[in-house]
C-alpha positions, 0 to 999 in steps of 0.5 A: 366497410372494411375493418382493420384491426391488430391482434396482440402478439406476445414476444419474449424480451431477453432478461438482460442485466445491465452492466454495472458501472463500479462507483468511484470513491475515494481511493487511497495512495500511499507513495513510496518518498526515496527522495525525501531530501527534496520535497519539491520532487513529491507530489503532496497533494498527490498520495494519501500517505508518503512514507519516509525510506527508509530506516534500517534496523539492528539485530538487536531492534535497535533503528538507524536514524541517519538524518533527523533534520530530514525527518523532521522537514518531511513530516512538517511538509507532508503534515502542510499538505494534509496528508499522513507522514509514515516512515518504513523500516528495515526492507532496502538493501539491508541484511535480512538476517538482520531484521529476521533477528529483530523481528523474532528474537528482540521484538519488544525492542523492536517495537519499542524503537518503532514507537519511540520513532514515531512519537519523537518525529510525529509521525502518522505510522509506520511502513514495515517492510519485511522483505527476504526473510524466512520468519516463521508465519506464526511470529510474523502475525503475532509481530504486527498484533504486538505493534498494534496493541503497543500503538493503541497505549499512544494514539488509535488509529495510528497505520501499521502497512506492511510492504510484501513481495507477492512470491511470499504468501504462502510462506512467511504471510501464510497466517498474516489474516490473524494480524488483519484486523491490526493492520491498515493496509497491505501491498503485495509489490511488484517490482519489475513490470514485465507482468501483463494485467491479468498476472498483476490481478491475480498476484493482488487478488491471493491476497484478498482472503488474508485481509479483504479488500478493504485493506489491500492496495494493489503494489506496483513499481514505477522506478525500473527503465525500462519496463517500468509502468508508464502513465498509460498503464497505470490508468489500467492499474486505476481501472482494474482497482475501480473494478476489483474494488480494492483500498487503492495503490501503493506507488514505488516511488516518488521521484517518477511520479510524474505529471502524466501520472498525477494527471493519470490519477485525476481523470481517473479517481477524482479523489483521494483520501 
């Protein structure tokens, strides 16, 4: 009677690891509201923060509030939606010798008037954006400390953000990691979009030994036509945050923001916080 049978043979199975899919969390916006003078063109529901822009500042650390009707009227509506209400100061197009005096020679006031802003409108923190300036790093750092340890004598948790412009790193943010732990997020922005992705990636990752990823928000502009970043690319952008692992985005400015971005934004991140 013929027999059959099978003899085992061992055959190697490559070790291969699967690729790992980032989880998506919530992810943090913070949109940059020129046009503060009609909510109806801002999103509410649609950013974590809206920051105010902006309030320019004196020599002296003394802030030019232009219309407080209006500040009143965002924050209320921001504060309607559930979101915070921020408000930047200096950055613009004002002088930057300007806010370089007020940052390093008359810092007390200048913190003072960012507080006293604050507590008199309601709002939720403040935006600085520090833009042109040749401040010494050491004095940069020990600005934001300062300002923390003045918020926390009115309310903890209050945000302290900081816009700044990529090329400046290793000049006036070079020591910015002694102030990391003071503030809440930090977003290195890119103005004119004619940078592929890569270059946009490693603009943001130099920036992660400074402050971790959990406070960093990849900056990116929208309001420059053309080679302003349309709804396709920032889906990219919304990727390369899932991927990188970063805080989340910092969006100049309202007014483009759109519904195929807010659409972008869904598909891609289903939450915000």
């Amino acid at each position: 009677i013929p027999i059959s049978f099978t003899i085992p043979v061992e055959v190697d199975i490559p070790d291969t690891q699967p690729i790992p899919i980032p989880v998506i969390t919530s992810k943090y916006i913070m949109l940059n509201c020129i046009n503060w003078q009609s909510m109806a063109s801002i999103p509410v529901s649609e950013a974590s923060e809206h920051t105010y822009f902006v309030i320019e500042v004196l020599p002296t650390g003394v802030l030019l509030v232009k219309n407080p009707t209006q500040e009143v009227k965002f924050v209320a509506d921001v504060h309607a939606g559930g979101k915070k209400a921020t408000f930047s100061v200096a950055g613009g197009a004002q002088d930057s010798g300007h806010i370089k005096t007020a940052v390093t020679v008359n810092r007390t006031a200048f913190i003072n008037e960012i507080t006293s802003h604050l507590t008199q409108f309601g709002y939720d923190g403040v935006t600085l954006d520090i833009e042109n300036t040749s401040i010494d790093p050491q004095v940069m750092a020990d600005f934001v400390n300062a300002l923390r340890v003045k918020f926390e004598t009115i309310k903890t948790g209050l945000i302290i953000g900081m816009y700044t412009q990529p090329y400046q790193l290793p000049t006036v943010f070079s020591k910015i990691e002694q102030a990391a732990p003071a503030l809440t997020w930090i977003s290195p922005m890119v103005y004119d979009f004619e940078f592929t992705m890569d270059e946009l990636k490693n603009y943001t990752r130099a920036w992660e030994a400074k402050v971790g990823k959990n406070k960093l928000l990849c900056g990116i502009a929208v309001n420059y036509s053309p080679g302003g970043l349309d709804a396709p690319k920032y889906g990219q952008v919304l990727d390369m945050v899932t991927q990188e692992g970063w805080k989340g985005v910092g969006v100049w400015q309202n007014t483009i923001y759109l519904d195929a971005w807010k659409n972008m934004r869904k598909a891609k991140w289903p939450q915000i916080y």
